[in-house]
C-alpha positions as CSV (number, residue, x, y, z in Angstrom):
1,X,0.0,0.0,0.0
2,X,1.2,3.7,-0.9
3,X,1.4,6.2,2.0
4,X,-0.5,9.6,1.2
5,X,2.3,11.5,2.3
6,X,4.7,9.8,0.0
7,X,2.1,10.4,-2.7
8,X,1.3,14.0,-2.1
9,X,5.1,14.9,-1.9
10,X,5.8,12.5,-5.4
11,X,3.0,14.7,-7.0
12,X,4.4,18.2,-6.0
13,X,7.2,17.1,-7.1
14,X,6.1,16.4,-10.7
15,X,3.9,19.5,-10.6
16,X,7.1,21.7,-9.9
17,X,9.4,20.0,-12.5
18,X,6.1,20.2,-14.8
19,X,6.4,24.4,-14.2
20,X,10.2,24.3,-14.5
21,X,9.9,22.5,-17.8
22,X,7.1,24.7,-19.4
23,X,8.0,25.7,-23.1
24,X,8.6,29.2,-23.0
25,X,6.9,31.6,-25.3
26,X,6.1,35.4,-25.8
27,X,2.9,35.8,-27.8
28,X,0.2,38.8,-28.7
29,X,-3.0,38.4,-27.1
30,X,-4.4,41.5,-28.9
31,X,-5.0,42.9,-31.5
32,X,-5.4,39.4,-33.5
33,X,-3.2,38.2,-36.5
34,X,-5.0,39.4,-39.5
35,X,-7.0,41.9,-37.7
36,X,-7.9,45.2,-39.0
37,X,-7.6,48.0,-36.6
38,X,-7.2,51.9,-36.0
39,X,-4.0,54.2,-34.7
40,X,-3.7,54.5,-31.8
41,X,-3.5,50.8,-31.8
42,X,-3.1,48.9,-28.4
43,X,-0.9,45.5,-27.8
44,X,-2.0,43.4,-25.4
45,X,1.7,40.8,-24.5
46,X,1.3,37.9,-23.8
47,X,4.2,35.5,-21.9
48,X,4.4,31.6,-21.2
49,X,6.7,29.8,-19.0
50,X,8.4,33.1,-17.6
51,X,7.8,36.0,-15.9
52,X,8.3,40.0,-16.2
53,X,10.4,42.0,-14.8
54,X,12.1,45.0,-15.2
55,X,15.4,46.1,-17.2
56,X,18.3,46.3,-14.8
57,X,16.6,43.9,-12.6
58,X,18.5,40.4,-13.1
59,X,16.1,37.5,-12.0
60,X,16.1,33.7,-13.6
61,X,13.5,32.7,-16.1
62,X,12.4,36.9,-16.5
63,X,13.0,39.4,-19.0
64,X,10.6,42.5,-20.5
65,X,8.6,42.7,-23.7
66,X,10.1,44.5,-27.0
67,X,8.0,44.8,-29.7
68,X,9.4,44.7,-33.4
69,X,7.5,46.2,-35.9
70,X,7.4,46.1,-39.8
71,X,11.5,43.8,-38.9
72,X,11.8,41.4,-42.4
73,X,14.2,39.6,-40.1
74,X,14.9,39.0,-36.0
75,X,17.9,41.5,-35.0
76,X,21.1,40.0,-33.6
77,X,20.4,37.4,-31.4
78,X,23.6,37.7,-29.5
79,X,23.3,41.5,-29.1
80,X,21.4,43.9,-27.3
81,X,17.8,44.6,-29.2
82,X,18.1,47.9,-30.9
83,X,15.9,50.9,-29.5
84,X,14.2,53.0,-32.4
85,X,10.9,53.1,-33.8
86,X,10.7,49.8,-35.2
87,X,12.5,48.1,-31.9
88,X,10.5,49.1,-29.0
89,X,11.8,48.4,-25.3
90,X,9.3,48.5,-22.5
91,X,11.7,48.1,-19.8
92,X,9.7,48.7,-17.8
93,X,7.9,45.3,-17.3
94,X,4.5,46.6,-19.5
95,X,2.5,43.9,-20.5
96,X,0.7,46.5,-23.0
97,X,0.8,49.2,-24.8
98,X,-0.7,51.9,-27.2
99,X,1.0,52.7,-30.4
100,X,0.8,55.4,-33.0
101,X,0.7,53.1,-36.7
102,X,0.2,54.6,-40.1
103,X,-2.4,53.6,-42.3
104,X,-1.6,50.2,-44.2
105,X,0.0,46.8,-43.5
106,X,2.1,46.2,-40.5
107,X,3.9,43.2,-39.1
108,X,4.6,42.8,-35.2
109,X,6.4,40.4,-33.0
110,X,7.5,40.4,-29.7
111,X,10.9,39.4,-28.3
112,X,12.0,39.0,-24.9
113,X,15.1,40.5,-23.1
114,X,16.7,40.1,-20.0
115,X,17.9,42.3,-17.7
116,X,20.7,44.1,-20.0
117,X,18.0,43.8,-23.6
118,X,19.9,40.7,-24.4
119,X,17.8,37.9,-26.4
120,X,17.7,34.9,-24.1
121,X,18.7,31.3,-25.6
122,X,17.2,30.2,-27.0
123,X,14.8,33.5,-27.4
124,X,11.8,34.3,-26.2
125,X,9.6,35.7,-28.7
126,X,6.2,35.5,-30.3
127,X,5.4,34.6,-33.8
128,X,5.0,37.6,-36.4
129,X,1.4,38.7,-37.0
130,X,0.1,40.9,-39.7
131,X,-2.7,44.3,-39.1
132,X,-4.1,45.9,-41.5
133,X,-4.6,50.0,-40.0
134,X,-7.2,52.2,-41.6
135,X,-7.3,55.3,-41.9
């Protein structure tokens, strides 16, 4: 016969290797892919298997949200992410925000950073989705 104790501590056991082992993703919860919206736009970020936290602030398994927009290809992945208009940091530890877009097509992807903007490895990011902004 099993004892319940033995049990109970066997199943948090698997329940905390189960959260360690989580496949780690970044994805957008809004707008949707395909979706046609209007500017001021507002992204909703989405994050599995990690947590957010601040630039500067070094903590395992975290990093903060950078949103790429209009990028034909991921920057650097052993660099810091770029900060301009089309590489936004939100060091900060936002989870969403509202963005000024111009009328017409737009691609946008999220990308995860630790502490110092660095990708982690293997990244963090969200696939690429496309919004269509009228005018």
């Amino acid at each position: 016969m099993t004892h319940p104790l033995r049990t109970l501590t066997a199943t948090a056991l698997l329940s905390l290797f189960a959260l360690g082992s989580q496949a780690q993703s970044a994805y957008i919860i809004s707008p949707a892919d395909g979706e046609t919206v209007t500017s001021p736009v507002t992204i909703k970020f989405g994050l599995q298997g990690a947590g957010v936290a601040p630039a500067g602030v070094k903590q395992d398994n975290t990093g903060h949200h950078h949103l790429l927009i209009d990028l034909d290809k991921l920057p650097a992945l052993d660099k810091t992410i770029p900060a301009d208009d089309r590489h936004v940091h939100f060091g900060g530890g936002q989870t969403e925000a509202t963005i000024e877009l111009e009328p017409g097509e737009h691609t946008l992807q999220l990308l995860l950073g630790d502490h110092m903007h660095q990708p982690h490895t293997p990244p963090i990011m969200s696939k690429k989705i496309t919004v269509t902004v009228e005018e």
